[in-house]
C-alpha angles and dihedrals in degrees: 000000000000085000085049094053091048092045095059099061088038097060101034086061092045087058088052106050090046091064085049107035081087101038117062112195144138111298139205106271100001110168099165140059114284114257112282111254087183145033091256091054086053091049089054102043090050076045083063104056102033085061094051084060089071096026094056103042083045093047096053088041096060088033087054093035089059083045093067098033087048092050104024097043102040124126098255097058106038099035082174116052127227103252090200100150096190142354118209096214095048101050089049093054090049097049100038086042100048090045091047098051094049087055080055094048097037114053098049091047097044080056103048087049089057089051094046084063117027114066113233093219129018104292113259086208140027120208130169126187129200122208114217132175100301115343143046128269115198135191131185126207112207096151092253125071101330127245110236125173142153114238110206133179117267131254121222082222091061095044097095083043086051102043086234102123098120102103098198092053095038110025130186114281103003103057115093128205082235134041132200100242110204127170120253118257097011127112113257121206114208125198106198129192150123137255097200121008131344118304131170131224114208134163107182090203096057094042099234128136117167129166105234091222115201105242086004128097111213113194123206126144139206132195111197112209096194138047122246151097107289120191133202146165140229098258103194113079108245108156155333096297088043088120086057105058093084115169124223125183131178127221112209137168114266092261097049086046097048085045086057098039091054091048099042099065088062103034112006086182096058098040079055086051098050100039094053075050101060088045112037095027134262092298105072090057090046089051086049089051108043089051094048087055 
């Protein structure tokens, strides 16, 4: 009975993280950073706790620090107040251990800036991407007739047309009716401006957060290590629908991605469509299909 009871909830949360191990998004209660999909996302998550090394000691000592002055130095016990102007020693350990912390700081962080935007190898794909009020405008740049779209969020009501019904994969909010699609293991150049005011993009698992700048390029990259569904936000308030301009991209192999590539040029609708269909199985596109008939 006691194995029965254990088994439940053990396979109930096998069968949840199955639907999510592909798809990284916001969760209930995170507290912490989503899991890294590249090595920048690594970088910036060891970036994390070594920080908190210095955060947290810092943090308790001022917290201890206000304890004694608050109970040593009150007015009931010193009537008459200490009228030290300066200490020699003091005022050398809060100037040298300030300036020494921030090096440490500093230097690790100043590095992992310069990797977040110089590519380390001559980008395999351009992609630039254009924020609008309120959605998302991408071009690729494959050297032939370039691939443009507009990636919008997706209504509940479009979810059966779209074969996306499925909550834990797409969820509210933060699914799109079109992906970016991007191969697995390649480096990824991303373009990255506005057509109207100031908007941000930004995809935590990658590690990437650019402003998207009107008459300005701005440049970053990404190279997911992974496959899977990836989801992000514009991250600069610019209206009154800035909480509605999410951003998905796919992650795919090299053959599911030049399959798509090839497709999407033509008929963007039904690449997406085939391309749900080699990953989540031959339902979703017949779903897609039925509802669009």
């Amino acid at each position: 009975m006691r194995n029965k009871a254990v088994a439940a909830p053990v396979a109930a949360g096998c069968l949840l993280f199955a639907s999510q191990a592909w798809a990284d998004k916001p969760v209930p209660w995170q507290t912490g950073m989503q899991a890294a999909a590249t090595g920048i996302m690594d970088e910036v998550r060891w970036f994390e706790q070594y920080s908190l090394w210095f955060i947290v000691p810092i943090t308790l000592l001022v917290l201890a620090l206000l304890v004694v002055v608050v109970l040593r130095f009150r007015e009931s016990a010193n009537p008459v107040p200490s009228r030290t102007s300066h200490n020699t020693v003091i005022e050398i350990i809060w100037t040298v251990g300030p300036v020494l912390i921030l090096l440490f700081l500093a230097i690790p962080s100043l590095q992992l800036l310069t990797a977040q935007l110089t590519p380390p190898e001559k980008p395999d794909l351009t992609l630039k991407a254009t924020g609008n009020q309120w959605y998302w405008s991408y071009e690729y740049e494959t050297g032939e007739t370039p691939l443009s779209f507009d990636s919008l969020m997706m209504k509940d009501s479009d979810r059966a047309g779209l074969g996306k019904e499925d909550h834990e994969a797409y969820p509210r909010l933060l699914a799109v009716d079109n992906e970016i699609v991007v191969p697995v293991g390649k480096t990824v150049r991303m373009l990255v401006t506005a057509a109207d005011v100031i908007h941000a993009f930004a995809v935590p698992a990658f590690g990437i957060k650019i402003d998207a700048v009107p008459g300005r390029l701005n440049e970053t990259w990404f190279r997911a290590e992974r496959e899977g569904l990836y989801y992000g936000q514009c991250s600069e308030l610019c209206g009154k629908d800035h909480a509605f301009m999410p951003i998905a991209v796919r992650v795919v192999d090299q053959a599911r991605y030049d399959s798509w590539l090839a497709a999407a040029g033509s008929n963007l609708r039904d690449a997406n469509r085939a391309l749900m269909a080699s990953i989540d199985g031959k339902k979703t596109v017949d779903v897609a299909a039925n509802a669009a008939q």
